[in-house]
N, C-alpha and C positions, 0 to 999 in steps of 0.2 A: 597148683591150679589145674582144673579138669579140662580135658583137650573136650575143643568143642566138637561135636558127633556131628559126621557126614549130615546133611539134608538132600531131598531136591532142592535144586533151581534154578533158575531160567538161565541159557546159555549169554554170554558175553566174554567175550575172549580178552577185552583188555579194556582198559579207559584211558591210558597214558600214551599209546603205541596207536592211534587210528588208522593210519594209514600205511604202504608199504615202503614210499621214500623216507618218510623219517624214522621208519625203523631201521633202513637198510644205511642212514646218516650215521644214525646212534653206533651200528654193529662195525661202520666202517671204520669208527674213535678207538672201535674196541680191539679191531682187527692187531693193532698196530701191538697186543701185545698177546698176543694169539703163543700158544708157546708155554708162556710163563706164569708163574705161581700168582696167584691174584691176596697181594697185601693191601693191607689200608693206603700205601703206598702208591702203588698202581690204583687204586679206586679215586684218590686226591687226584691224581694224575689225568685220568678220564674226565671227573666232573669239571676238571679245569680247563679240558678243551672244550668240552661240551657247553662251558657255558661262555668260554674264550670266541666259538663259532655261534651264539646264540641259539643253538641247538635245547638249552636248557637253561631258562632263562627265568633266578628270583625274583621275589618281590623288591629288595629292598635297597634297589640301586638309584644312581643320578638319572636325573634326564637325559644330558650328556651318552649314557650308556645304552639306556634306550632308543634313544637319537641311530647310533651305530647298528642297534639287532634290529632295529627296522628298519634301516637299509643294507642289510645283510651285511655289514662291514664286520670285520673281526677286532676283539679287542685287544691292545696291549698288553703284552704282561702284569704290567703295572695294575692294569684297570682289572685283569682276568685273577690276579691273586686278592682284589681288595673286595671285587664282589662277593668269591668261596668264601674270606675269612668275615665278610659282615650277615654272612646267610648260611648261619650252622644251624644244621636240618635236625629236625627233634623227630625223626619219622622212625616206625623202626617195623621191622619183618623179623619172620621166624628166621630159627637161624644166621642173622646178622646182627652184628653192631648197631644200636643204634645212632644216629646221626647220617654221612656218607654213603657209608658198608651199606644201609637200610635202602638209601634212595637210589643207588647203584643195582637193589637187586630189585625194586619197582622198576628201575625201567627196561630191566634186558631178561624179566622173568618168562614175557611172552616170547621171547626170542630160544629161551632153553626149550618149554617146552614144546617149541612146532620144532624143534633140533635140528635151530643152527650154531648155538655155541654154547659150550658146556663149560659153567664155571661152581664154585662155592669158594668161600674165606680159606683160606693156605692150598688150596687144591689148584693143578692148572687148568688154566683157562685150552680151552681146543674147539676150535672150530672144527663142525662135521662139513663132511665132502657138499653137500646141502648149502649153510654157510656161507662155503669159498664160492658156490657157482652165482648164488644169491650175488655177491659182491663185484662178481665180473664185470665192468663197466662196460669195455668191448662187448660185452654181451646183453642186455638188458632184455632181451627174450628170454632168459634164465627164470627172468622173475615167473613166470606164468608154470616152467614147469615143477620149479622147485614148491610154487604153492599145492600146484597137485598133487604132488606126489605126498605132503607134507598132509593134505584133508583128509586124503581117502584112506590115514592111517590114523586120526586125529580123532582119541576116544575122551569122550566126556567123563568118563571115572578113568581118568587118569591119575597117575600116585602126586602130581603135581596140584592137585585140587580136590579139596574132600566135599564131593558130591556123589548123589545116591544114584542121580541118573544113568545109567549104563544103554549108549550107543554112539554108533560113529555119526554125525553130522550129517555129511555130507552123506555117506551111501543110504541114512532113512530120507533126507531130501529126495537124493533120486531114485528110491525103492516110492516111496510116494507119489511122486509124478507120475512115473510110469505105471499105477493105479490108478490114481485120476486119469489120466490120458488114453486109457486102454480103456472104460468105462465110457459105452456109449452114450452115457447122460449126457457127458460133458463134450467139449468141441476141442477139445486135445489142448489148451491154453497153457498144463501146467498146474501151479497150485498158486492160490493166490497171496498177495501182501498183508490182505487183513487177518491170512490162516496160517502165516510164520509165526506167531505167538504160540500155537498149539504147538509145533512142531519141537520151540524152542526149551518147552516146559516140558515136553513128552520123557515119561521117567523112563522107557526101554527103549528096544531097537526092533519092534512088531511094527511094521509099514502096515499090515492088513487092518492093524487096530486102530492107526492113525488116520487112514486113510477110510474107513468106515466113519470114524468119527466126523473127519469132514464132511463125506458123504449127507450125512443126520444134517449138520450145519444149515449144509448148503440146501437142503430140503426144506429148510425152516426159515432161512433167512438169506436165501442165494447165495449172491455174492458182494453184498452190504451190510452184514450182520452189525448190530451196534457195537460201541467199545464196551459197555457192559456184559454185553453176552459176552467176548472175547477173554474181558478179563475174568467175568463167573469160571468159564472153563479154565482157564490158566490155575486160579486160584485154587481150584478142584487136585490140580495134579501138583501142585505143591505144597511145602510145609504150611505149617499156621504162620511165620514171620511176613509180616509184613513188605512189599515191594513197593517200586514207585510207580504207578499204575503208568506213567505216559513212557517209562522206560521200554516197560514189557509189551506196548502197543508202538511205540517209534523208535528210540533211540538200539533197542536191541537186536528188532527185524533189521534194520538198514544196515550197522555193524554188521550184524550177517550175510545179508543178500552182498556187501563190497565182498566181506572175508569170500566165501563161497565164487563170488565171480573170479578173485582173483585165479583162479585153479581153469578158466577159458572155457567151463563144461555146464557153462549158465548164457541161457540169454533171458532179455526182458522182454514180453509180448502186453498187447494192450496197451500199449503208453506207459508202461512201469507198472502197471496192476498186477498182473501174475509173472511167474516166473518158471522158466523151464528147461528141459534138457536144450544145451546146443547141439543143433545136429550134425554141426561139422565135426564134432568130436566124439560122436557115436561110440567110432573104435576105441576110444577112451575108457570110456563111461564103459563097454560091454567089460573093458581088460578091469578094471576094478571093481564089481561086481562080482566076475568071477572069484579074485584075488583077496580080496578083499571083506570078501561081507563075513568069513568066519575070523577069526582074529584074536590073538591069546592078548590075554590081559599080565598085566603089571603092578607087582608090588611096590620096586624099588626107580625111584628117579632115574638114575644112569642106565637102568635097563630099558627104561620107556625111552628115553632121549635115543640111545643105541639103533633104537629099532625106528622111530619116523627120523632120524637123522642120516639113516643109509638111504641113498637114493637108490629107487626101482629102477634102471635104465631101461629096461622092456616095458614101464609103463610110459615113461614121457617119448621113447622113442614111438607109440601111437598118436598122439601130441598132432597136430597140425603146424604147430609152428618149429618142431621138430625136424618135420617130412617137407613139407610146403608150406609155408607159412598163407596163412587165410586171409587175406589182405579183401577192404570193402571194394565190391563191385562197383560199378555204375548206376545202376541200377538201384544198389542199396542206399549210396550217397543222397540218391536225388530224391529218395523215398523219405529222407529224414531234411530236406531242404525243404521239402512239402511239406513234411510234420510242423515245422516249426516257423512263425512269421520275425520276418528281420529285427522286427521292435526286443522279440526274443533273444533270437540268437545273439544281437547287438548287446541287450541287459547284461546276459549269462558273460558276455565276453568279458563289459565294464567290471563285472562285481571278481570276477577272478583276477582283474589287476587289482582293485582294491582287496584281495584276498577275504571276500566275502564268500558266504555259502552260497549254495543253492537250494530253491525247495522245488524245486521242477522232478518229481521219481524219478525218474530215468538218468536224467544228468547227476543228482546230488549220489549215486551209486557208483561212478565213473570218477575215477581214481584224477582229483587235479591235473594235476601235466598230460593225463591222458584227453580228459576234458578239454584242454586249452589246443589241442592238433584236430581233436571231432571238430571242435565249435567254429575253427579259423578255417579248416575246409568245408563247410555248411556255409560260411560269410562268402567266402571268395564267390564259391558256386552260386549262392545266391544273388549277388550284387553282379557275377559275372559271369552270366551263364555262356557266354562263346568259350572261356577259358577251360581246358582239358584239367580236370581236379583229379590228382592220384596218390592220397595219402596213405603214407606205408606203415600206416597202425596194423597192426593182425582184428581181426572184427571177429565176432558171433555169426551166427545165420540171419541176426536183424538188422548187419552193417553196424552196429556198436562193439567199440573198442573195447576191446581183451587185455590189449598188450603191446607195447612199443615196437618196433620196429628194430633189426638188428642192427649192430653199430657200424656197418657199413653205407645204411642208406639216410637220406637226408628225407627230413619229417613227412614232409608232402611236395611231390615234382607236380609244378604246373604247366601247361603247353601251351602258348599262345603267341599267335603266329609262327615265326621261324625263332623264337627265344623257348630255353629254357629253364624254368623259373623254380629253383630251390628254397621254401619255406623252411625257414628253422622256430622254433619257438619256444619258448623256456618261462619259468614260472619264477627263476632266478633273478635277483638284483644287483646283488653284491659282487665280492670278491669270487665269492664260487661259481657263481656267472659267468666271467674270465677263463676261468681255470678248468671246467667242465663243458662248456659250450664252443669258445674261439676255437680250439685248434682239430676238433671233430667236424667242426662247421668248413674249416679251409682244406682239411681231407675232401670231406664230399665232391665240393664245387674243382677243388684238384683234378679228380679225376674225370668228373665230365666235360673239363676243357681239354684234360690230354685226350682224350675220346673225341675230339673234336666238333663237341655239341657248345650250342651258342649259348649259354648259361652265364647268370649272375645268379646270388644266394641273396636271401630278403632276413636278415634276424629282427623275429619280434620275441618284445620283453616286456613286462608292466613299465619297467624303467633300465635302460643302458648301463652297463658301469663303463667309469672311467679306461679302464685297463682292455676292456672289450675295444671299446671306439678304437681306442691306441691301434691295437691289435690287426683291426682290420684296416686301418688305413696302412697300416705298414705292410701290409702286404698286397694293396695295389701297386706298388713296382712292379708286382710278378703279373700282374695281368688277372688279379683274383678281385672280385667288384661284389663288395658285399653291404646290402645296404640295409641301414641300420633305422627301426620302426618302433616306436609304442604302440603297446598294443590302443590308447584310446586314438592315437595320430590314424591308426591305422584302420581302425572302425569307421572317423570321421572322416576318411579319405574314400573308402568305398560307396560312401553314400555321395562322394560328389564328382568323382571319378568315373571314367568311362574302362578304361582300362588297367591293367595290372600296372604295367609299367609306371602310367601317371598317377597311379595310387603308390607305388615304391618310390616313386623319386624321391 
């Protein structure tokens, strides 16, 4: 059989992996055998947790079973060997077995190549330094540096992908911007959302040619050009195969503008229309440019992995959340409680307990659980504006979340009156609810009573688990008062409440 010859085509980095918690789920399954030789053995082993924690979840089980992965419960042994052996995978990939081996390397393929864990069939599996820091739980600001360090090396002809287009992402994004924004035509915004398509299909790494290109665009059709025009030019810079047109116009921009935010060195301007450098991360952006924009290429897989799998620590040590973490002003806060009217914010809240999307630009780009701490301090503030709101997400320069908070501070401190009001909030139901949330939640509120600040902690959730509730009532003996919310209890308490306290009771 003839190997099929490289083409252009449009960037999308994965369809199986959208976001960065369930990747970082996936790798933490994997972690557990980090070390050792990867057999059909260990891959049965994986897909049994994987789908033991509903993490990976068949067609062709009971309701009963579904019952439990939608409410995050884990399954039995019993139930987790009989779903594997009734849903034998016909999938298959290069270089694997088909069946398991296949569906094993769909889902941890995007994880090789941004290099964080390097596996193949009889070969060991090794986590890069990248990887472990990704996994840090103590640490969840890891996540923002490990993404940057991981774009600003991240080449589209890569040996993991046979495509024609040759450049880095992320350095023609900000070699472009800072063309448009330097051009006195324009009013420094950025590049816009309708002219990520171009960028996406663009076969080199010439910003002057991309960026002229626009230029013409936007001469012609501002900044609403139709999806027609959009797609005519896409289809210009790539092969003759056909695409799915509403891909290359939504599904693959937004993939990107998340990928790309996740790295801290994006904000959104306009209501989500353009998008641009952040400028709290300047000294970022100037250190990868330098470092960055020449870059040897690669033949072989373990050589490319080698090289974005080493962390730069002189790069993320320019980082903001590195040096000082960037946390939203006042200012910024109240600027996005005026963007947005309560009938909003209230929707956006309901639809993430029922784990519905968004189509709001700005929010549906905003990583879930990052979402769910924006949108609850935007509520409070809004419903409560005497209340002091001080959420310890890291933000952009547009007050939008980057990046979590380090695992020493509680999601968002509120001040009202002489209390101190500890917001926790989680996207969690289940068992892992418990087990990731209670005992980071009874740290926090810990330590600001031995400090002797008047503090109780508020956890909200789409829905409690049992083991949580347990959890916290057992440890009011010690004087630790943590009071437990749905997030819809909690919507409908704002709107009839006066105060924090009476909306937590």
């Amino acid at each position: 059989m003839n190997k099929r010859q490289p083409e252009y085509k449009p960037l999308l980095f994965t369809t199986t992996m959208r976001n960065p918690e369930r990747l970082k789920d996936f790798l933490t399954v994997l972690a557990e055998y980090d070390s050792e030789i990867l057999t059909n053995e260990i891959i049965d082993k994986v897909a049994k947790s994987l789908i033991q924690k509903g993490l990976y979840q068949p067609m062709k089980v009971s309701s009963a079973i579904k019952d439990k992965w939608k409410n995050e419960i884990e399954l039995s042994e019993t139930e987790t060997k009989k779903v594997f052996s009734d849903n034998p995978q016909s999938h298959k990939e290069a270089g694997f077995e088909k069946g398991w081996p296949s569906r094993f390397d769909t889902w941890f393929k995007i994880a090789k190549e941004l290099g964080f864990v390097w596996y193949w069939q009889n070969e060991e599996i090794k986590f890069s330094e990248g990887g472990k820091m990704l996994l840090d739980k103590e640490k969840p600001e890891n996540e923002l540096m490990v993404f940057a360090n991981a774009f600003a090396k991240y080449q589209r002809q890569n040996p993991f992908r046979r495509v024609l287009n040759k450049n880095v992402p992320l350095i023609l994004l900000i070699q472009t911007i800072k063309l448009l924004n330097n051009d006195p035509a324009y009013k420094g915004a950025g590049i816009s959302r309708s002219e990520i398509p171009l960028l996406l299909c663009w076969k080199n790494d010439n910003a002057e040619s991309l960026y002229r290109e626009i230029k013409k665009l936007r001469k012609k059709h501002a900044y609403t050009p139709s999806n027609e025009v959009i797609l005519d030019l896409c289809y210009e810079l790539l092969n003759e195969t056909k695409r799915d047109d509403n891909s290359i116009l939504g599904d693959y921009p937004d993939d990107f503008i998340r990928k790309m935010r996740l790295t801290g060195l994006l904000s959104l301007r306009g209501g989500g229309r353009f998008i641009d450098i952040n400028s709290k991360e300047s000294t970022t952006v100037d250190y990868i440019l330098k470092n960055y924009i020449s870059y040897k290429e690669f033949e072989k897989e373990k050589e490319f992995f080698e090289y974005i799998g080493q962390v730069d620590h002189d790069l993320i040590s320019t980082l903001s959340v590195f040096k000082a973490p960037a946390k939203t002003t006042k200012a910024e806060l109240e600027k996005w409680v005026n963007h947005y009217d309560w009938e909003s914010i209230k929707s956006e809240l309901l639809n993430l307990a029922q784990k519905k999307s968004s189509s709001d630009d700005i929010l549906k780009v905003i990583e879930q659980p990052l979402r769910l701490e924006f949108l609850t301090s935007l509520a409070i503030l809004k419903k409560l504006p005497d209340v002091i709101v001080k959420p310890n997400f890291i933000s952009d320069d547009e007050g939008l979340p980057t990046s979590f908070a380090s695992g020493g501070s509680p999601d968002i401190e509120c001040l009202e009156e002489k209390d101190t009001v500890l917001i926790e909030v989680t996207l969690l139901t289940g068992t892992q609810q418990h087990i990731r949330e209670s005992f980071s939640i009874h740290r926090h509120l810990e330590e600001y009573v031995k400090r002797g600040t008047k503090s109780y902690s508020v956890f909200i959730s789409p829905k409690s688990f049992i083991d949580t509730e347990r959890y916290f009532n057992f440890i009011k003996k010690d004087g630790m008062e943590v009071r437990i919310s749905n997030i819809d209890k909690f919507v409908n308490s704002l709107e009839l409440k006066t105060t924090l306290n009476e909306v937590t009771a």
